[in-house]
Each structure stands twice: as structure tokens, then as C-alpha cells.
N, C-alpha and C positions, 0 to 999 in steps of 0.2 A: 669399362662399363660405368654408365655416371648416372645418376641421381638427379633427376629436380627438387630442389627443396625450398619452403616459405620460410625464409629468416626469423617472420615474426614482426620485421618491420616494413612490409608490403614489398622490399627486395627477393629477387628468387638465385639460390646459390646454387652450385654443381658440389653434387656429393662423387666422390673419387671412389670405386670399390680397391680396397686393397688386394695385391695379385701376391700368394704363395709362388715363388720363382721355385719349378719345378727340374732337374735335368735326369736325364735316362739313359741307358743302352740304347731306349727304342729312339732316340734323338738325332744317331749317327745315319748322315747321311749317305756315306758309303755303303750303309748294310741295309736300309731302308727298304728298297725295291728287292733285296734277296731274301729278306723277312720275309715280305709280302709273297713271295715266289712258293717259298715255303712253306707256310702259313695256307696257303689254298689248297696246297696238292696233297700235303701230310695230313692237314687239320681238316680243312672244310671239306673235303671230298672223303672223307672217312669218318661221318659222324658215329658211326656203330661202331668200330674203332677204337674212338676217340672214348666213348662213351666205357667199352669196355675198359678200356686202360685206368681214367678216373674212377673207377668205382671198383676195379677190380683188386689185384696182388703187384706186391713190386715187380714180380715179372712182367707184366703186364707194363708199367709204367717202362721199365727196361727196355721191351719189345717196341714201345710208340718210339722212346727218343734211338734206338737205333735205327729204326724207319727214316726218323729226320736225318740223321749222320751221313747213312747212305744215301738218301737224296742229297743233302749236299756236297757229298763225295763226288756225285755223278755229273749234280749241275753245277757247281760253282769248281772247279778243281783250281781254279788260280787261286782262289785263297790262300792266307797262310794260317797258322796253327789261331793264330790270338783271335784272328775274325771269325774263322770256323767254332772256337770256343763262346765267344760273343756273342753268335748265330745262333747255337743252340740254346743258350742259355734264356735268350729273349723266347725262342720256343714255347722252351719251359714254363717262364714266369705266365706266358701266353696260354697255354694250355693248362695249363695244373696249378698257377697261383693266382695273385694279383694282377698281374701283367703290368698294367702301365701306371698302378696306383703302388707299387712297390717302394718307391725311396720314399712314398706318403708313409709307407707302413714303417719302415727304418728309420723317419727322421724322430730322433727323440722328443723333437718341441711338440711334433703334433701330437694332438688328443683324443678328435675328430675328422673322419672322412666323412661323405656324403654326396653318392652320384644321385643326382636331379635329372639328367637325361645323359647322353652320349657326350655331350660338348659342355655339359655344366657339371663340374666337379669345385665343392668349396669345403673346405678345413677349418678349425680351429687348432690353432697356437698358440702360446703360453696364453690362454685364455682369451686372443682375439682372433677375430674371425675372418677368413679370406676368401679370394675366389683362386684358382688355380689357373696353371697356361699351359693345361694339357689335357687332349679328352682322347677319346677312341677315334677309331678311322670315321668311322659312319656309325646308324643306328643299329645294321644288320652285328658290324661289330661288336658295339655291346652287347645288343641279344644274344647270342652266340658266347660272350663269357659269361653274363648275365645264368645262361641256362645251365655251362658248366660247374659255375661254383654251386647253383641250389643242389645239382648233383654228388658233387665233392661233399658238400656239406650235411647234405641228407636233411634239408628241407624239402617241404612239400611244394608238388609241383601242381601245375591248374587251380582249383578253389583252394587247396591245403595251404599253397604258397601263394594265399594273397596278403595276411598277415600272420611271418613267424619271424623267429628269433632263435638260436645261438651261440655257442662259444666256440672260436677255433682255435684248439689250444696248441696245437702243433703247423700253421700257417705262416708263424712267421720268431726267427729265434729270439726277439727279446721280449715278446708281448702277449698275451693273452687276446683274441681280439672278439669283441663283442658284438656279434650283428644282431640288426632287423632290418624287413625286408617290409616294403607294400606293396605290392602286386599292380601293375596299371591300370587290374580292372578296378580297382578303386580310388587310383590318383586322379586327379580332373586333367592333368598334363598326360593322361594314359603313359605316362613312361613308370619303367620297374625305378621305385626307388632303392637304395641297396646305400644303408647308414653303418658302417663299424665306427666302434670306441674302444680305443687302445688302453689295455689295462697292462704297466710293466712287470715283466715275469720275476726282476731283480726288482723291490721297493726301490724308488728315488730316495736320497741320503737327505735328512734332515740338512748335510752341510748343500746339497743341491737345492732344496726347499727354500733354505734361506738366502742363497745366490741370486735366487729368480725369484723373488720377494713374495713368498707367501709367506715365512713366519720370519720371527728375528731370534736370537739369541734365548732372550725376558719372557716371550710367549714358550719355546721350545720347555724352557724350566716351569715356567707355570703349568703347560700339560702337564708334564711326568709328575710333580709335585701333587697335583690336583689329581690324576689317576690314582695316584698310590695311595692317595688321602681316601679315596673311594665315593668321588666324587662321578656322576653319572653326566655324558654329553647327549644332543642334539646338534648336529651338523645343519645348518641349509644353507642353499645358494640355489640359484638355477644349477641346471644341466650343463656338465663339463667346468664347473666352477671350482672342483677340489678338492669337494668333501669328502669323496672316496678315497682321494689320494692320501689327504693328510691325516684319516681315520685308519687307514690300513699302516702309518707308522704308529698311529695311538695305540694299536692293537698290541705289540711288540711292546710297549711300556707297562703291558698290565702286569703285575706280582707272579710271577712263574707258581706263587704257593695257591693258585683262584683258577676254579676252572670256568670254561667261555662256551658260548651256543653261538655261532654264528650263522642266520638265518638270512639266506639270499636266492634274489631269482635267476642272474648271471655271479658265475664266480669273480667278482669284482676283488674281495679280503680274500686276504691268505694270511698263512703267517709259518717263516721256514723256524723259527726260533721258540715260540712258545712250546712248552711241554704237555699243556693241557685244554687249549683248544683243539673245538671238532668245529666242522663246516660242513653244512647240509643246502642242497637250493633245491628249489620248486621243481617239480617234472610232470607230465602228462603221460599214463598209460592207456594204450588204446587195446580193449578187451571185447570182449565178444557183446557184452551189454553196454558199446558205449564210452566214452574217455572217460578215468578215473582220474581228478585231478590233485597232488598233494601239494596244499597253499603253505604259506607262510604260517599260518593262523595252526596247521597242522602240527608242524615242525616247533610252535612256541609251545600248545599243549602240550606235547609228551613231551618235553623240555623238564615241565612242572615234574615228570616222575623222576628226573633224575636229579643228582647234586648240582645244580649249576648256580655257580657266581654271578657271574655278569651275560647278558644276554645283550645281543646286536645282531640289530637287522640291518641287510644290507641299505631297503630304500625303502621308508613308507610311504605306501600310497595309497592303502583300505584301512580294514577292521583288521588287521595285524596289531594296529597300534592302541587295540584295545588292551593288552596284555600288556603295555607296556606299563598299564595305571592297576589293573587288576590282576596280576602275579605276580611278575619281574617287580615290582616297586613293592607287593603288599608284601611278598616275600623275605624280602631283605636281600635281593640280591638288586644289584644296579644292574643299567639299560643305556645302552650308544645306537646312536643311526641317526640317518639323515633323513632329510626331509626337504623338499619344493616349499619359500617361504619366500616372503620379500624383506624379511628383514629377521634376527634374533629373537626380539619379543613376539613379533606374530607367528613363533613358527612353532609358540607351544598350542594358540589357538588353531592353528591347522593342524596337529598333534591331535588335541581334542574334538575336531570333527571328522578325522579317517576314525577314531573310536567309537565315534556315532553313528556309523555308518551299520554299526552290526551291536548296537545298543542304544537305551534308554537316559543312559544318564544326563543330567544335565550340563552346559561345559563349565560350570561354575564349578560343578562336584569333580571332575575332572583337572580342573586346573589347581584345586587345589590341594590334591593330593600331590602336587608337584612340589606345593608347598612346604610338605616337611621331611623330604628329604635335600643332600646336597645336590645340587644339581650348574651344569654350566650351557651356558647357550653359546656358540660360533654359528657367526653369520659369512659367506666367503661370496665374493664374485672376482672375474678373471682370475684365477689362480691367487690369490692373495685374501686372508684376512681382514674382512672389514672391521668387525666386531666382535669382542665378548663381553656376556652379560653372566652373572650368577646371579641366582633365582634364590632371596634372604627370606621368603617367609608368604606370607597368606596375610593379606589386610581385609581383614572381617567385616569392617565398614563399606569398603567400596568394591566387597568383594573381586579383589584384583591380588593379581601376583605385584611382590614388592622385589624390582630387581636393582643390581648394583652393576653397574659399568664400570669394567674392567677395564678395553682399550674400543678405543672408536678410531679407526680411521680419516685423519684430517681431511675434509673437504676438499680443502682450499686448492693444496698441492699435491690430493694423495695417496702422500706419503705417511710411515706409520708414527706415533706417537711415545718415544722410548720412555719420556719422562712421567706422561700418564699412568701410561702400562707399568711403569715400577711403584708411584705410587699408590697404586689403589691396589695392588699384591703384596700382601703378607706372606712372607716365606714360610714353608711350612718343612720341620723337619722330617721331612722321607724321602727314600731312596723309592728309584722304580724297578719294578722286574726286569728291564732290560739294562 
């Protein structure tokens, strides 16, 4: 797939799309055509069936894949034990999971899937983005799993399922995975888009973080230091950039003696180690009068009745982030979450207009309540730390926040900054909760 593109200087170059090298069970050309055999006579011609099994009891599930067995008992009898197990297994994956998006879901690097139609499937990887060299057979194909997993999944189907979203927490064993869905009637390409975000069920190890250069050594100790000091963050990057990743290890650093609210729409944070976090996300009941829906903004208010230390939201993106200037901060407890920003310092000013969004204040009164508490800004893109800023004060004059740069990421080549990043960090003596 290639690109036209203008240099800039009246030359026109070819842009190369990058290809994710995919390989599968569904690959092997010996079993190819007995799949497909399969695949008609078990699946497609028993959508009622089919349909029961998916949604029904493991018996049910039991009763479909013995169906397959014996049809391939009867048609294929020269097999031997390893193809007949291979056979079914593509079945399976075909019927009741991912099917051919499978090693997408296993490989650790990726972070992103996203089917675009039947033939265009692209990823992101350690923070860069590809096209893949594997799609379904045809379009009826993906319609066909397309229909299964809203089934599986207990999304809504015709107008319900033209926008929803989410979490499969038993789909695949090392990941949590995070869907949304747009229905064709409102894509202009009329295909169903169908986007998962792999969230891992084990945290990545800070020594993995640091392997694949999102933190180093200098930054890991300045979090836990800065946590424990009771220092409050702001995360941003774009989408898939890290901020959940490497907030979901910050979490695990907070003081086991502080308890935590954590407020999310998909279960993104967890945490198997602290003692005193809870985690609550958004949900929609549907009642005789109509959807009841409980927001974020919900879940912070009654928050205020209870003891909470430190509050974190998983992503702001409204008037959630009103609370994070008017109780979490007037309170005395600190506040973590991310944020959509294009850089550190502007991601307090998009901070303060999701606040505005469901108040009056002005963003000067806003920004500077940021003022006098401790506070740090990280800024992330491709999986890697660009920047951190702490926020030293309120300048009354130009009314503007007064921040100190911590580490900036070298242009030039890059790469991170060790000698920066040591000097502008004062060590601080504290141990962290974890």
C-alpha cells in the first residue's frame, strides 16, 4: 500500500505503509479447503444452532464442537490426530472467538486492532502503527463473525448496535479486551467497524517498561518518590500512547496506609496488590422509564461521602474534571488521570475546559487552583515519555501557571535525557507503598 506525498520541495515521494507479518493455523494450506468444508456445513447452515450454542450453556458449546468432530470423522477420516486437532481448533477460534485476529490478540507488542472492512485489518505496536497481511475470506465472512461476537458479547444489535462498547474479560487469557463498535449504518465506507484495545490482565514490569523505552531507571524513582511525597499527576498523549499503561503501575506505588476511588468507563486500572483501592466504571440501566445512566461525575460525588485519599479517573473527557478542581484538590486529597493533550503544559488548559463544560468558572480561576497544590504533568507519545513538567506556583501577574521542566525528550535523536532528568530532580527521602 503506498502513499503520494509533496516533499515540500515540488518533488513527490512514495510513502511505504508498514505491514504487521501476521502467521496462523488458518495459513496451513493443507487444512485450508477442509476448514472451509467445515465451516459451511457445521456453521453456515446452522445459524440457529450456531446461535444457540453462543449464547447458551457449556453444553451447548460441547454439543456444537462435537457436531464438528463427527463431521470430521465422517469426511476427512485420513487425517491424523495433530490435523484433526488443528481442524477443530480453527473451528473454534471461528465460531466462538476471534478467528483470524487471534495471534493479533496474543502478541504482546500489540495494543490495537481495528477491522475497517473484511480486507483491511491495521494495529498498533509498541506505539507504531501497521497495516496487517490478513483479512477474512470475503465480506459475507466477516458479517457472519461480525454478527456472532455482537452476540457473544451481548451488544446491541440493528439501531442499539450502531454505537457501543465493551469489555471482554474472559476472550482471551492474558488481556482484558476493550471493544467499540460503529455499525455501517453510520460509517460512510457502510462496513461494521469492530476496534479492540488490549488491556494486560498481568501489569507490564517496570523492568519491561524500561526495555522498550518508555521510562528509564531516574524517571521510575522519581515517580515512586513523587507519589509517596503526595504529589498528584495528569497523564496525556493521544490514544494508545501509554498513559494507562504506565498509570496503572503508578497505582501500585501509592502508600498501602491511603485509600483510592478509581473512576473509569472501561476497566482499563486494576490493581492485584493494593489494600485499599476500590474501582467502580460507568453503566447504563435500561428501566421501564427509559436508560438510567451512572457517569463518572456520579461515582466522584459520592466519592466526597466517603474517606478517599487520592481519586483517579480513568480518562477525562466532560465535566468529570470539574471535581477534580472543586473536591479532590479542595479536599486535601490528590487526583491522577489522563487526558487527550498535545503536549504537558496544555493538558492542564484542556483540564480546565472539560470543567467548563458543566460550570462557570473562569479558566484562570481553574488553573490556578492547580497552583497550590503539588502537582506533575507527563506528556507520552508511542509508548515512551516525552516529558515532565511540575506545576511551582501561580504567577499573579501574567496570570499563568509557573512550571519547571523536569525531562524533555531530545529532538534530535529521540532519545531520553539522563543527565537532564537527574539534574532538575531532587531526591526526596520516601519509600513508596509498593
Amino acid at each position: 500500500m503506498q502513499q503520494i506525498s509533496n516533499a515540500g520541495d515540488g518533488n513527490m515521494t512514495f510513502q511505504e505503509a508498514k505491514v504487521y507479518p501476521v502467521t496462523s493455523i488458518f495459513d496451513r494450506e493443507d487444512l485450508k479447503e477442509r476448514f472451509l468444508i467445515l465451516k459451511a456445513n457445521v456453521c453456515d447452515l446452522n445459524p440457529a444452532f450456531v446461535t444457540k450454542a453462543i449464547t447458551g450453556t457449556e453444553q451447548d458449546f460441547l454439543m456444537l464442537m462435537g457436531r464438528a468432530k463427527e463431521f470430521s470423522h465422517t469426511y476427512f477420516p485420513e487425517e491424523n490426530q495433530e490435523e484433526e486437532d488443528t481442524l477443530l481448533e480453527m473451528f473454534r477460534q471461528c465460531v466462538f472467538g476471534y478467528y483470524i485476529l487471534t495471534p493479533l490478540i496474543e502478541a504482546k507488542e500489540v495494543s490495537d486492532i481495528k477491522i475497517l472492512s473484511y480486507d483491511h485489518i491495521v494495529v498498533k505496536a509498541n506505539g507504531e502503527r501497521y497495516v496487517t497481511n490478513i483479512s477474512f475470506l470475503d465480506e459475507e465472512d466477516y458479517r457472519s463473525w461480525f454478527d456472532r461476537m455482537m452476540r457473544i458479547l451481548r451488544m446491541g444489535r440493528g439501531e442499539e448496535g450502531v454505537l457501543c462498547q465493551c469489555t471482554d474479560r474472559k476472550g482471551a487469557r492474558d488481556f482484558y479486551l476493550r471493544i467499540d463498535v460503529q455499525g455501517a449504518a453510520i460509517t460512510s465506507s457502510e462496513e461494521n467497524n469492530f476496534h479492540i484495545r488490549k488491556m494486560p490482565k498481568e501489569k507490564l514490569s517496570w523492568e519491561y517498561l524500561t526495555e522498550n523505552g518508555m521510562v528509564d531507571e531516574e524517571m521510575i524513582r522519581y515517580l515512586k518518590e513523587r507519589i509517596c511525597a503526595g504529589y498528584g499527576f495528569l497523564l496525556s498523549g493521544r490514544g494508545g500512547s501509554g498513559k494507562s499503561t504506565l498509570l496503572n503501575n503508578m497505582i501500585d506505588c501509592i502508600p498501602f496506609s491511603e485509600s483510592v476511588l478509581v473512576s473509569q468507563e472501561s476497566d482499563e486500572l486494576y490493581s492485584k496488590v493494593h489494600p485499599q483501592i476500590q474501582f467502580e466504571h460507568t453503566m447504563s440501566v435500561k428501566g421501564k422509564n427509559g436508560k438510567t445512566e451512572v457517569t463518572l461525575e456520579d461515582e466522584l460525588r459520592l466519592g466526597l461521602l466517603q474517606d478517599i485519599d487520592n481519586f483517579i479517573i480513568g480518562e477525562i473527557k466532560g465535566g468529570e474534571a470539574l471535581y477534580v478542581f472543586t473536591t479532590a484538590l479542595s479536599t486535601g486529597a490528590r487526583f491522577f488521570g489522563t487526558i487527550h493533550a498535545n503536549d504537558a503544559a496544555s493538558s492542564i488548559k484542556r483540564l480546565a475546559q472539560c470543567a467548563r463544560y458543566i460550570s462557570d468558572y473562569p479558566m484562570e480561576t481553574l488553573e490556578g487552583m492547580l497552583g497550590t497544590v503539588p502537582f506533575v504533568l507527563i506528556h507520552m507519545s508511542h509508548f515512551s515519555v516525552d516529558e515532565i513538567l511540575e506545576i511551582e506556583g501561580w504567577d499573579e501577574r501574567s496570570k499563568r501557571l509557573i512550571f519547571k521542566t523536569i525531562y524533555r525528550k531530545e529532538e534530535a535523536d529521540g532519545k531520553s535525557n539522563p543527565s537532564l532528568f537527574k539534574r532538575n530532580i531532587p531526591s526526596l527521602d520516601c519509600q513508596a507503598g509498593s
